[in-house]
FIDREN-586999 format. One line per 4 residues: number of its first residue (from 1); their letters; for each residue x, y, z of N, C-alpha, C. Coordinates in nm, 2 decimals. Layout:
! FIDREN-586999
NUM	a	X Y Z X Y Z X Y Z; ...
END
This chain:
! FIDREN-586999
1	xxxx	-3.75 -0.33 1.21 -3.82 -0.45 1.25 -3.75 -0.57 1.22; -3.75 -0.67 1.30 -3.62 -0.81 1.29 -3.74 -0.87 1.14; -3.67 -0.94 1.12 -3.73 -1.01 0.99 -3.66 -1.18 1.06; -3.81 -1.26 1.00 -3.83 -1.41 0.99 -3.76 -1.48 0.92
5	xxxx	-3.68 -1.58 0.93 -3.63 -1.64 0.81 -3.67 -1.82 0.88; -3.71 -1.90 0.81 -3.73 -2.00 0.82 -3.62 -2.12 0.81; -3.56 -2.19 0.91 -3.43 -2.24 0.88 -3.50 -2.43 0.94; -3.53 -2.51 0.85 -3.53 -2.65 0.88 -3.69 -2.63 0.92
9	xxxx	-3.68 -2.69 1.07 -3.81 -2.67 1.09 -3.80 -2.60 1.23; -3.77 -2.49 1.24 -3.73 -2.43 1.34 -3.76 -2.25 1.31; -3.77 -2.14 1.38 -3.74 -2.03 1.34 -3.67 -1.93 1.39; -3.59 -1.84 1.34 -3.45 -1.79 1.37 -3.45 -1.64 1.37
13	xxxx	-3.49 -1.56 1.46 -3.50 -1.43 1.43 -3.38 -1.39 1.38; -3.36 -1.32 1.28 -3.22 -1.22 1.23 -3.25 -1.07 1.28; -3.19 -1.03 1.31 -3.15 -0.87 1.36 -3.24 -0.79 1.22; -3.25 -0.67 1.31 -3.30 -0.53 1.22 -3.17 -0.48 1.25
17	xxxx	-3.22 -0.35 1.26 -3.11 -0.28 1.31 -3.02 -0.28 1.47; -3.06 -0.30 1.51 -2.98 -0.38 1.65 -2.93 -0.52 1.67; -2.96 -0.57 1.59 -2.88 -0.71 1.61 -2.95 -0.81 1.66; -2.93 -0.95 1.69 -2.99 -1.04 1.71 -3.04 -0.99 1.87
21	xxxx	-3.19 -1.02 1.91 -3.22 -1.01 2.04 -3.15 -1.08 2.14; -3.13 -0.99 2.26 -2.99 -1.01 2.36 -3.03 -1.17 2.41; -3.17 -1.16 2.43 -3.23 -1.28 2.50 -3.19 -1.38 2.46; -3.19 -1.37 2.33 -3.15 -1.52 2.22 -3.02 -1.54 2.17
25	xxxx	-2.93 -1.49 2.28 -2.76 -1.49 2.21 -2.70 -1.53 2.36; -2.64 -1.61 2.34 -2.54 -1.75 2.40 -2.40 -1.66 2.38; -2.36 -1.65 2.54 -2.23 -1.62 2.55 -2.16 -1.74 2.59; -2.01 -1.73 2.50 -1.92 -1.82 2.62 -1.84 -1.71 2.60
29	xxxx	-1.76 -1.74 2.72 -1.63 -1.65 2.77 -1.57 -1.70 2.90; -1.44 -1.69 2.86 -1.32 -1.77 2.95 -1.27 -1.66 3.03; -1.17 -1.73 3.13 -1.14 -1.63 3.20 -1.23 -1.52 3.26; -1.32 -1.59 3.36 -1.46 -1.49 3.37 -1.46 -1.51 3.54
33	xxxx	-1.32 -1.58 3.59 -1.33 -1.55 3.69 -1.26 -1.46 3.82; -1.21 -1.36 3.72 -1.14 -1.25 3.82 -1.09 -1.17 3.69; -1.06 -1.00 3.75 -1.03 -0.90 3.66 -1.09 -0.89 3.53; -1.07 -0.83 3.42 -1.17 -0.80 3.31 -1.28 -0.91 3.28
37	xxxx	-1.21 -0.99 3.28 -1.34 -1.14 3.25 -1.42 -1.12 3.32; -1.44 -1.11 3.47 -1.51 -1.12 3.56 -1.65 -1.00 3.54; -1.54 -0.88 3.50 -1.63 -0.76 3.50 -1.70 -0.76 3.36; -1.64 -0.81 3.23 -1.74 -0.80 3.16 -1.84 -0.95 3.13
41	xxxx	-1.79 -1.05 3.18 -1.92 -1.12 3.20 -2.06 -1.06 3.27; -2.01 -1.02 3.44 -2.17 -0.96 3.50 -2.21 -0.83 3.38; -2.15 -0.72 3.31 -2.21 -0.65 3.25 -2.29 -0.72 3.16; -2.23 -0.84 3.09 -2.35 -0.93 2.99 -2.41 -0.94 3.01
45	xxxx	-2.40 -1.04 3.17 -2.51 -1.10 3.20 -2.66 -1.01 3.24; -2.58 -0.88 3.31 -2.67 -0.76 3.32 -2.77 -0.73 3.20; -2.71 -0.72 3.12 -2.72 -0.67 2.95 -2.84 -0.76 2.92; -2.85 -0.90 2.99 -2.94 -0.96 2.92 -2.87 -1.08 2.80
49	xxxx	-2.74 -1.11 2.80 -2.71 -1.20 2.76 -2.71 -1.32 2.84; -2.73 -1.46 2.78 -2.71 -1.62 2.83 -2.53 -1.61 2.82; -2.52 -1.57 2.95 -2.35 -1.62 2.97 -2.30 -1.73 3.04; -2.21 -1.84 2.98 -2.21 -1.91 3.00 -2.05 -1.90 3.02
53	xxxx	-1.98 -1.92 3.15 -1.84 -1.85 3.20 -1.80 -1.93 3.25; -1.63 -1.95 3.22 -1.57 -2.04 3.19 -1.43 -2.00 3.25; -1.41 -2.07 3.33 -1.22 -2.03 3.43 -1.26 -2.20 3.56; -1.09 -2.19 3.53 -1.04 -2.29 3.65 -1.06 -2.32 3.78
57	xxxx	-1.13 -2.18 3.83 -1.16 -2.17 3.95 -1.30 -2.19 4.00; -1.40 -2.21 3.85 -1.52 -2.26 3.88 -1.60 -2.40 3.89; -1.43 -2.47 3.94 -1.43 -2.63 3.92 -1.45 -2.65 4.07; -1.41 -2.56 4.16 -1.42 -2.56 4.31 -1.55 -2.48 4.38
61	xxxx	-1.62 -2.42 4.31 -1.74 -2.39 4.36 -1.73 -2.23 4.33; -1.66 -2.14 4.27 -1.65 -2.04 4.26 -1.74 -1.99 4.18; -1.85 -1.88 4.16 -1.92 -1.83 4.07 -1.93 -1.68 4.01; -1.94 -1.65 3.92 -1.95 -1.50 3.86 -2.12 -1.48 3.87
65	xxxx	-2.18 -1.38 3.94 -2.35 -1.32 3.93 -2.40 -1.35 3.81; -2.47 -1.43 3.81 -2.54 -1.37 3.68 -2.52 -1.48 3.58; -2.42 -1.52 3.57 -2.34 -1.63 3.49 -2.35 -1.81 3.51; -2.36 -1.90 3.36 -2.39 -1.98 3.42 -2.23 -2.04 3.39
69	xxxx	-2.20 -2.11 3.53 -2.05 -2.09 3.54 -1.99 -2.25 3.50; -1.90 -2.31 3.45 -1.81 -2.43 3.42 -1.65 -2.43 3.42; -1.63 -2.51 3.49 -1.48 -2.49 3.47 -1.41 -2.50 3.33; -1.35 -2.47 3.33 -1.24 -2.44 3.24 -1.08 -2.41 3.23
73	xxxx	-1.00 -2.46 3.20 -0.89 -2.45 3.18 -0.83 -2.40 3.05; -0.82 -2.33 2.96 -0.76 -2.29 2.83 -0.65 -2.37 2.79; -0.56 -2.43 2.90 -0.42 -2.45 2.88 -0.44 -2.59 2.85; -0.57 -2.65 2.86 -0.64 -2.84 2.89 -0.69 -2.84 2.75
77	xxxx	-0.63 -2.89 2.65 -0.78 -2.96 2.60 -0.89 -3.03 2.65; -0.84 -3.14 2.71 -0.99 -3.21 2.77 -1.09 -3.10 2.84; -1.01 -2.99 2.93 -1.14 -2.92 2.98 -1.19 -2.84 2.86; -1.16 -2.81 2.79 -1.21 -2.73 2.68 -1.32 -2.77 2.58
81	xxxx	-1.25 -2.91 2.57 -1.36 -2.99 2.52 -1.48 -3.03 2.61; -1.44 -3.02 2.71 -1.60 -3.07 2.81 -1.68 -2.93 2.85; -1.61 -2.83 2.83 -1.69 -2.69 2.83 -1.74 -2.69 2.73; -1.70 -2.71 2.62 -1.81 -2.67 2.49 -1.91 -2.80 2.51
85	xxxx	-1.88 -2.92 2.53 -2.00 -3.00 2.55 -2.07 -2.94 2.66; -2.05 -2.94 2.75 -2.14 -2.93 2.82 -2.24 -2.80 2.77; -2.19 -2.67 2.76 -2.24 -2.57 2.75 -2.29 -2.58 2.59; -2.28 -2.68 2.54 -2.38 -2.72 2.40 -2.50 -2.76 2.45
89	xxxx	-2.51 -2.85 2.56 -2.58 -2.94 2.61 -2.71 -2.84 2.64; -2.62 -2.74 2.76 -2.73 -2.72 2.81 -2.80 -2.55 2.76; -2.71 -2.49 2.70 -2.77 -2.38 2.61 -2.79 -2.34 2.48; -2.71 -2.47 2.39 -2.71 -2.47 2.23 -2.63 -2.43 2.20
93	xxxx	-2.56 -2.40 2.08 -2.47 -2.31 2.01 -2.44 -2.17 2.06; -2.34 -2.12 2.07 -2.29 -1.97 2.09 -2.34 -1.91 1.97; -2.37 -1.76 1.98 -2.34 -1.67 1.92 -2.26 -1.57 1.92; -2.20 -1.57 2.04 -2.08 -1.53 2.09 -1.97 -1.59 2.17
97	xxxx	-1.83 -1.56 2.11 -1.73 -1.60 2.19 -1.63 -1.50 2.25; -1.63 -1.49 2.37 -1.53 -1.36 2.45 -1.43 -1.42 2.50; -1.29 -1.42 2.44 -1.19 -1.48 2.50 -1.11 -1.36 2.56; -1.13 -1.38 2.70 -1.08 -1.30 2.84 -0.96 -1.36 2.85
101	xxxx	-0.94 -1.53 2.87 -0.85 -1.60 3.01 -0.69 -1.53 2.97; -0.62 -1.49 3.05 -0.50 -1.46 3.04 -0.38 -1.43 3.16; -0.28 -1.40 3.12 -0.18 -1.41 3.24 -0.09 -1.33 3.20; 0.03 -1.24 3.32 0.14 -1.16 3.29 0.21 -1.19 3.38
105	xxxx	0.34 -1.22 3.29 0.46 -1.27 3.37 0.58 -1.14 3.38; 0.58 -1.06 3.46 0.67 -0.93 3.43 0.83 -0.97 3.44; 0.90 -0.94 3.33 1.06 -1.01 3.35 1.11 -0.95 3.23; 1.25 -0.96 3.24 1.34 -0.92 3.12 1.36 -1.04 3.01
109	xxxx	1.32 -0.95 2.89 1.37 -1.04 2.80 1.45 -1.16 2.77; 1.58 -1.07 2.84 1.68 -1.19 2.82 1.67 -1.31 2.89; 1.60 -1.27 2.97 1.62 -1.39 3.15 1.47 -1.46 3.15; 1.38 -1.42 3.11 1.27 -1.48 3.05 1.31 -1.66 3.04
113	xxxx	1.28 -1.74 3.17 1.31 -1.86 3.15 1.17 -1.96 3.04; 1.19 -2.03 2.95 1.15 -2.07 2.86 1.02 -2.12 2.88; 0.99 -2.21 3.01 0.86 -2.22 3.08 0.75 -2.12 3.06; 0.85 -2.03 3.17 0.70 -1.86 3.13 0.72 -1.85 3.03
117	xxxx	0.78 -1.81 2.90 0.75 -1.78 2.80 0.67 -1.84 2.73; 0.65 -2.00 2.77 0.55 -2.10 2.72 0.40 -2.05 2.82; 0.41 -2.06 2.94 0.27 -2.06 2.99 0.23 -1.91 2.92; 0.31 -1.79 2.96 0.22 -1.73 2.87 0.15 -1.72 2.76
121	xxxx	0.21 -1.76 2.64 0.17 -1.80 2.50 0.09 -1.89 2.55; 0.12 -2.03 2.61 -0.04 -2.09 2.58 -0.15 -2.03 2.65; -0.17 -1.95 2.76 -0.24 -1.91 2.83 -0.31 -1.80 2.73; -0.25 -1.71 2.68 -0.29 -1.56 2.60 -0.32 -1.59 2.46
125	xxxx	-0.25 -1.70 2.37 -0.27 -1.69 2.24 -0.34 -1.82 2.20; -0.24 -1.95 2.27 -0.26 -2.04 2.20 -0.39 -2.13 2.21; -0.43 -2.09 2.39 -0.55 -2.12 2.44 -0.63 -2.04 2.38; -0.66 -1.91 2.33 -0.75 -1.84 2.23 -0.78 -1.91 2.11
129	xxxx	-0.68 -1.93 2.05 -0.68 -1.99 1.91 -0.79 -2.13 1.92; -0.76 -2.22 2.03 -0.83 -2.32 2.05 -0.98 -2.33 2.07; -1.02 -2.23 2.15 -1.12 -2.18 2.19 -1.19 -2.17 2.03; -1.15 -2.09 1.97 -1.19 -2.05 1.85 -1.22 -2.13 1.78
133	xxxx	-1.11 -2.26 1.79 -1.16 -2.37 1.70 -1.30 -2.45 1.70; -1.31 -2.44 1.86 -1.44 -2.53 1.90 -1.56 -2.45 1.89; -1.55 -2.36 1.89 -1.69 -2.23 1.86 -1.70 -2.20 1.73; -1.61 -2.23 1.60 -1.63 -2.17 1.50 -1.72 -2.23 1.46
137	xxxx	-1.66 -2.35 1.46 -1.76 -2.45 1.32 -1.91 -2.49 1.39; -1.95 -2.41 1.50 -2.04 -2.41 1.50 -2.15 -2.31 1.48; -2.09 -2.19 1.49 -2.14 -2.08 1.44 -2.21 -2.05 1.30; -2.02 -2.12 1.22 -2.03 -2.09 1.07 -2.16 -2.21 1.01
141	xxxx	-2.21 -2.32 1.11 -2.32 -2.38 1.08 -2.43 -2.34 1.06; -2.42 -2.22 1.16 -2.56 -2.16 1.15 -2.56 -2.03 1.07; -2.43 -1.99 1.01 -2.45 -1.87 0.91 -2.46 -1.73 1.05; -2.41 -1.72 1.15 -2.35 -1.59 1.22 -2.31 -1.63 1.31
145	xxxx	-2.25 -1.56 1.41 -2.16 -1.55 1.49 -2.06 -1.41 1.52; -2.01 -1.42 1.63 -1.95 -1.32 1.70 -1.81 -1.38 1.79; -1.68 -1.34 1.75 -1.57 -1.35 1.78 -1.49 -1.20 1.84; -1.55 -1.21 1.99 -1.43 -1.12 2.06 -1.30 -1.14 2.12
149	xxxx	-1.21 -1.09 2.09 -1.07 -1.13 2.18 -0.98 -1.02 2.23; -1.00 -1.03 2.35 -0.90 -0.99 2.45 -0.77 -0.98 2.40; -0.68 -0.84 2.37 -0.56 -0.80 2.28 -0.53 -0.70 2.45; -0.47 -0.57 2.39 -0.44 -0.49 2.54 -0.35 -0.37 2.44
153	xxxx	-0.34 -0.27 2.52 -0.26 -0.14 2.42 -0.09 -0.20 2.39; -0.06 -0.32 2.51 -0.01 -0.40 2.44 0.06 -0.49 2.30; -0.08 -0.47 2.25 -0.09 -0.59 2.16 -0.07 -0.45 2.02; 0.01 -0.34 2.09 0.00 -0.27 1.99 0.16 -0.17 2.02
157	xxxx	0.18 -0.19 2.13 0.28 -0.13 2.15 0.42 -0.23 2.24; 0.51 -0.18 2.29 0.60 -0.27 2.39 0.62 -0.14 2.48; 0.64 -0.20 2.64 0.67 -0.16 2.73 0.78 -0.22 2.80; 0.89 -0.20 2.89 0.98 -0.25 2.94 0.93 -0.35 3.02
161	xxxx	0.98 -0.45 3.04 0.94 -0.59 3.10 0.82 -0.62 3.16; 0.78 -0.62 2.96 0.63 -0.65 2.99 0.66 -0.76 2.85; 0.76 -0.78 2.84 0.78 -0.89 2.73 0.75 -1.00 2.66; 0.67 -1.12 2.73 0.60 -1.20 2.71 0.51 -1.18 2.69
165	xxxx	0.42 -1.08 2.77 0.27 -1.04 2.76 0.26 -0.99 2.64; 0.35 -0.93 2.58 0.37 -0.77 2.44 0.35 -0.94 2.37; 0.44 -0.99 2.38 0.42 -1.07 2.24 0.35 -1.14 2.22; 0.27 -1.21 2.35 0.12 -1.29 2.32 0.00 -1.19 2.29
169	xxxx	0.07 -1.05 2.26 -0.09 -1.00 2.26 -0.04 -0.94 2.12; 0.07 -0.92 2.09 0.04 -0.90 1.96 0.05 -0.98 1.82; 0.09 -1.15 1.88 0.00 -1.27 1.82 -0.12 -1.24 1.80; -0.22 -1.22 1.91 -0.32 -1.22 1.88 -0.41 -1.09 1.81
173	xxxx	-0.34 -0.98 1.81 -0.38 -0.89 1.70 -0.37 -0.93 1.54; -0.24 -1.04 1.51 -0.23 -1.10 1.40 -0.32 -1.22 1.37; -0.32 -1.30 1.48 -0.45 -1.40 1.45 -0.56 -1.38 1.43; -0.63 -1.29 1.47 -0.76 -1.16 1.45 -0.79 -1.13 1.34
177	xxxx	-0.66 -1.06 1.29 -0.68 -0.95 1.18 -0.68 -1.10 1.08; -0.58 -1.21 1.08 -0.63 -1.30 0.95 -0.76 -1.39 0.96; -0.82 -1.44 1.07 -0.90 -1.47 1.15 -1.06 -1.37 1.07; -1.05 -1.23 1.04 -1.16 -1.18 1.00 -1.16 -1.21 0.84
181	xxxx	-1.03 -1.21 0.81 -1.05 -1.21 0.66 -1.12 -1.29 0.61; -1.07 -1.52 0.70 -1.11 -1.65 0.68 -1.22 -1.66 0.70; -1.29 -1.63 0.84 -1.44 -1.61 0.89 -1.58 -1.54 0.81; -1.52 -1.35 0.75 -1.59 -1.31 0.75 -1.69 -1.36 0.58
185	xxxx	-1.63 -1.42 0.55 -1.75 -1.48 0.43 -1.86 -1.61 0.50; -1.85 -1.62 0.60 -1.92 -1.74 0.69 -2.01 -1.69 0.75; -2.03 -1.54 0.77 -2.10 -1.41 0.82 -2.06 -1.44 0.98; -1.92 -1.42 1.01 -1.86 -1.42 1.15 -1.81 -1.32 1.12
189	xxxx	-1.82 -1.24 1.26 -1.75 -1.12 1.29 -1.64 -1.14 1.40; -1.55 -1.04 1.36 -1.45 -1.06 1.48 -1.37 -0.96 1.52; -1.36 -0.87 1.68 -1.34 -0.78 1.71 -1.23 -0.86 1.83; -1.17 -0.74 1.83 -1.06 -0.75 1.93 -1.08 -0.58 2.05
193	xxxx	-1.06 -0.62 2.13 -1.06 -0.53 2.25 -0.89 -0.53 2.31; -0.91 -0.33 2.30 -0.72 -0.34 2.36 -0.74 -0.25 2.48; -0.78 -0.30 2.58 -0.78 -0.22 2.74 -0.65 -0.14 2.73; -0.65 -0.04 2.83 -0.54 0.03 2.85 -0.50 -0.02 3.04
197	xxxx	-0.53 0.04 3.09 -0.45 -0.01 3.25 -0.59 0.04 3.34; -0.68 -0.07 3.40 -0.79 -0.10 3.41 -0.77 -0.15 3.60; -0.85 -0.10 3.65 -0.84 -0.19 3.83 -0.94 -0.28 3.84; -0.84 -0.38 3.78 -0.90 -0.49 3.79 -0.89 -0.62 3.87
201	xxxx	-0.82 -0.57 4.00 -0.79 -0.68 4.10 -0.67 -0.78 4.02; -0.57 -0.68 3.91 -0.46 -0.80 3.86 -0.38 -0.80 3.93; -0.35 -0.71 4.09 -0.24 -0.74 4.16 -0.17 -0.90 4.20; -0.28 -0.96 4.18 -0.28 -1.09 4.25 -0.22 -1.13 4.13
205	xxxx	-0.23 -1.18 4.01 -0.16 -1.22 3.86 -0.03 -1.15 3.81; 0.01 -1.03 3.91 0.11 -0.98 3.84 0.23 -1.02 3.86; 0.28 -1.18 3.84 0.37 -1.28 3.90 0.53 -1.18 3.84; 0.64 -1.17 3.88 0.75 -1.14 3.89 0.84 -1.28 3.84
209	xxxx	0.92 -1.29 3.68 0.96 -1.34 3.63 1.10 -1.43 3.76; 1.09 -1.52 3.75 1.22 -1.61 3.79 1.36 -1.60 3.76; 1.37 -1.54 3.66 1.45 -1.48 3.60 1.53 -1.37 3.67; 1.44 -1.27 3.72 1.52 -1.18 3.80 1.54 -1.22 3.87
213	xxxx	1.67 -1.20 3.92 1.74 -1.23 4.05 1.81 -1.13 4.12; 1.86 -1.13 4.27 1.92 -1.01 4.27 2.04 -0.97 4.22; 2.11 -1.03 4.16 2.20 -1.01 4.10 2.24 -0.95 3.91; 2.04 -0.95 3.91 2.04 -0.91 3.76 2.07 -0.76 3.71
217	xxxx	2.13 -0.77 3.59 2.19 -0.64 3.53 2.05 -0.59 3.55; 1.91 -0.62 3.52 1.82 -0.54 3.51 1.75 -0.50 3.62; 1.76 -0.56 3.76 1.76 -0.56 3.87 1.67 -0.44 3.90; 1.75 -0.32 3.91 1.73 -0.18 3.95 1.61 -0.09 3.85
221	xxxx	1.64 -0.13 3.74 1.52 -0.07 3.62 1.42 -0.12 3.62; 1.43 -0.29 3.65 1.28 -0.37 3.67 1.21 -0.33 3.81; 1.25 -0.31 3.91 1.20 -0.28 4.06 1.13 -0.11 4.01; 1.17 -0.07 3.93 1.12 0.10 3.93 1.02 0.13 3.82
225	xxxx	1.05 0.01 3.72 0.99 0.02 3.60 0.78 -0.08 3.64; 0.84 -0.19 3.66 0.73 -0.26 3.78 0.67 -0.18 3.87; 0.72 -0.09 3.96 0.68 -0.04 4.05 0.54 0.09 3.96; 0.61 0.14 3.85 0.53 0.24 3.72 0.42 0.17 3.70
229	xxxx	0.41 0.02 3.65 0.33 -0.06 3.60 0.21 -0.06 3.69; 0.24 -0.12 3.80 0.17 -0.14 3.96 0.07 0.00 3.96; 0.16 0.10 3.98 0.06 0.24 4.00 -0.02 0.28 3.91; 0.04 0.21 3.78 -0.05 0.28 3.69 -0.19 0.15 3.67
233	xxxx	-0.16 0.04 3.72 -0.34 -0.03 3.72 -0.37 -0.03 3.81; -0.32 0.04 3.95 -0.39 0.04 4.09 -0.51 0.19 4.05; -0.44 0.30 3.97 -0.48 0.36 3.94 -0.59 0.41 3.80; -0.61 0.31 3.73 -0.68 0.28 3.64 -0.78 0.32 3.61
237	xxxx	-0.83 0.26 3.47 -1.00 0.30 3.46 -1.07 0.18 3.53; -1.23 0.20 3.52 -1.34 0.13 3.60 -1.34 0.00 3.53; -1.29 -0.09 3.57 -1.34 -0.22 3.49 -1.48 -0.23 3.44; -1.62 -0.21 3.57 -1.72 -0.23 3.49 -1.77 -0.11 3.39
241	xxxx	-1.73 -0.01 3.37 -1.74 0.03 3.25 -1.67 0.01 3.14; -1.57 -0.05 3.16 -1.52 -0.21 3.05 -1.61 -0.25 2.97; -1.68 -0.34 3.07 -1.80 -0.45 3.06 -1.88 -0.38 2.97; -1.90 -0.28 3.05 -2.04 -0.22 3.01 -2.03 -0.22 2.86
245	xxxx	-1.93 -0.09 2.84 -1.91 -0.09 2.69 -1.90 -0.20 2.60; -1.88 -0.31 2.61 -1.85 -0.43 2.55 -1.98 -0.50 2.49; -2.08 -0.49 2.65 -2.20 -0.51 2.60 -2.28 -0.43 2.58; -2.26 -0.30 2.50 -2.35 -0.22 2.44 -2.29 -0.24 2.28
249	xxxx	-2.16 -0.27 2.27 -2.08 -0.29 2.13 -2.17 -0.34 2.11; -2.16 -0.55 2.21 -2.23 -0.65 2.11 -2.36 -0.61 2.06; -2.44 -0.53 2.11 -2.61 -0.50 2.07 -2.63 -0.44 1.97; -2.52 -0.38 1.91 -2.51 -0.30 1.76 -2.50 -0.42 1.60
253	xxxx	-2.61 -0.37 1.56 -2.57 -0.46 1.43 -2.47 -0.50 1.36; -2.31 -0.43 1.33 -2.20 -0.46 1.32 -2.14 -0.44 1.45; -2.01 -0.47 1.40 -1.88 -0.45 1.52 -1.82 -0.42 1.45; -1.71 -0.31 1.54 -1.59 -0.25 1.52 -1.47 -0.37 1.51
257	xxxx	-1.38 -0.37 1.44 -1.27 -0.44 1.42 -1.19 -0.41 1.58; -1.19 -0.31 1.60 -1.13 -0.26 1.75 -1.17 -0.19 1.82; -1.20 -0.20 1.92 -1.27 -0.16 2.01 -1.15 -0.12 2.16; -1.11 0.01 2.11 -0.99 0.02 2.24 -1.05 0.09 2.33
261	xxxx	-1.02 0.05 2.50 -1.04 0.14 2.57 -0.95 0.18 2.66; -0.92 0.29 2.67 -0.83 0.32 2.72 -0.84 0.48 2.81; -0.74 0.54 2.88 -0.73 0.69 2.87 -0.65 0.73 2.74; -0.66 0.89 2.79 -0.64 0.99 2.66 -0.50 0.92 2.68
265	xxxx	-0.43 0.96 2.69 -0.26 0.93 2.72 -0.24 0.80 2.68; -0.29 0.67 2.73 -0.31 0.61 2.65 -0.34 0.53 2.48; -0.35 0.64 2.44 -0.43 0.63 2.31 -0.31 0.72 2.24; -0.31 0.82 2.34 -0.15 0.94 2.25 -0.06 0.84 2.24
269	xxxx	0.01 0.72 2.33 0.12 0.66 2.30 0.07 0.59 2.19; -0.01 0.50 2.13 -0.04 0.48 2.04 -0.03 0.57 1.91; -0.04 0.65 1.92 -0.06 0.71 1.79 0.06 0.78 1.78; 0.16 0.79 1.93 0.30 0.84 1.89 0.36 0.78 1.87
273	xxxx	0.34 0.63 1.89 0.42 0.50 1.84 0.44 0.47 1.69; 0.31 0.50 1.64 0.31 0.50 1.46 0.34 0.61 1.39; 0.40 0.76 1.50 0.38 0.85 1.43 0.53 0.90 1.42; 0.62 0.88 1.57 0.75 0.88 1.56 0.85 0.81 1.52
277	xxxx	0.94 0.88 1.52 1.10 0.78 1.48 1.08 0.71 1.59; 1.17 0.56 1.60 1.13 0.46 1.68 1.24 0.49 1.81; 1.36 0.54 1.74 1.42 0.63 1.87 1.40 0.71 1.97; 1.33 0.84 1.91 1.27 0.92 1.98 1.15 0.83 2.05
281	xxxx	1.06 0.77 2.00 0.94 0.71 2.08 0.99 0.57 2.19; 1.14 0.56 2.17 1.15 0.46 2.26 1.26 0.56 2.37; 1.27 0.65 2.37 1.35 0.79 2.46 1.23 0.83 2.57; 1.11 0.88 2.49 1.01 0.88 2.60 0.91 0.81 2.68
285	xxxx	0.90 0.65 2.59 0.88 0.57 2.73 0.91 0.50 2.73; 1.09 0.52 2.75 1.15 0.42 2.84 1.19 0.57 2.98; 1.19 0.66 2.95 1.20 0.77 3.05 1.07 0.74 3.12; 0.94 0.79 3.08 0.84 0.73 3.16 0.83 0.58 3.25
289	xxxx	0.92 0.52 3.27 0.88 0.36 3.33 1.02 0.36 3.40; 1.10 0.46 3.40 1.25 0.49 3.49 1.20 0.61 3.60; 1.08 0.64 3.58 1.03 0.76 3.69 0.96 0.63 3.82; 1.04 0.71 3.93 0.98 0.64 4.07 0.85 0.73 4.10
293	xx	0.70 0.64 4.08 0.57 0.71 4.14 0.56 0.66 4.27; 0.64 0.63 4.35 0.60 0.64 4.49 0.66 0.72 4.58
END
């Protein structure tokens, strides 16, 4: 049974055993207008969450079902700041923040021109980090709160010219994990989600680094290694059971620190990653992403 607690002159249901009622919890979440964002906003808003969804493309008339939609740019302060106003304005304080918005620039290391290395980071980490800033101190006003962020099996492993992405997502495994330590005496929680290779309409985002040229030593390994990448999210898991799962997590009175979803195989490179010599485990997949699946 939720118990009463009296706060000013106002009153504030606190959770029993399920958590705060879905009715009375304020989502924001970025990047809510295409691929995972997209899919697990409508599962919220399904869920019975106030989502309040936030991408660049909703400045032109674009909308997610369900959702009540604002533009947003992550890479803007100013739009950032006029998202949280506005969406103070008109729904109150979050009790949740889902940071989706992100981007993948596929390219070699070396050739990685400085630009994409920057929009990625701002787009995957640094725009998170921000985000975070303008939702905390309002949470921690009210004594709870909910911080989810968008990481990827990425954010845990490296794959061949997937370079920039690996490193903005395993920033943000590190920002997280210190992120729960600073928060969790404020009674903020903070979970991170690490998708595995999901169909999620990212064909359109899967921009091809500047860098390669045809004349690059990596040339031949990126076309076959990319091509691995491509098959394996055309072929993927269900995005909206993504969603779904996400918003059955939030209804549970704690959260998991991590919340991965992935396939089996998926989850084996993980655990072969921490479990092998780093030679042998970089023998078998880099052999895996040198196999032509077409």
């Amino acid at each position: 049974m939720p118990l009463l607690f009296f706060r000013g002159a106002g009153i504030r249901i606190i959770a029993g055993k399920e958590g705060l009622p879905v009715t009375r919890q304020v989502v924001w979440i970025t990047g809510a207008s295409s691929g995972l964002g997209l899919h697990t906003a409508r599962a919220l808003a399904r869920a019975g969450f106030t989502v309040v969804a936030g991408a660049r493309s909703f400045g032109s008339g674009k909308t997610a079902e369900g959702c009540h939609c604002l533009p947003l740019d992550v890479t803007d302060a100013a739009s950032m700041d006029a998202f949280a106003r506005d969406a103070l304005a008109a729904f109150g304080p979050p009790d949740i923040l889902v940071n989706c918005a992100g981007m993948l620039i596929l390219g070699a290391c070396e050739s990685y021109p400085t630009d994409e290395l920057r929009q990625v980071m701002e787009t995957n980490f640094f725009g998170q980090a921000a985000m975070i800033s303008r939702a905390l101190p309002l949470m921690r006003a009210r004594g709870h709160g909910r911080i989810v962020n968008f990481s990827s099996i990425n954010g845990l492993l490296g794959i061949p010219f997937e370079g920039a992405y690996t490193a903005s997502k395993h920033a943000v495994e590190g920002h997280s994990e210190c992120l729960a330590l600073e928060a969790g005496p404020f009674g903020i929680e903070v979970m991170l989600v690490e998708p595995g290779d999901h169909r999620s309409g990212s064909k359109a985002y899967r921009r091809h680094s500047s860098g390669i040229t045809a004349d690059s030593p990596y040339k031949a390994a990126f076309d076959t290694g990319t091509g691995v990448i491509a098959h394996d999210e055309e072929n993927g898991s269900d995005p909206d059971r993504l969603g779904e799962k996400i918003a059955r997590t939030l209804k549970k009175r704690r959260l998991p620190r991590r919340l991965r979803i992935a396939k089996a195989d998926q989850h084996l490179a993980v655990i072969l990653h921490d479990a092998l010599p780093p030679r042998l485990f970089d023998r078998i997949i880099g052999s895996y992403y040198r196999k032509n699946k077409h």
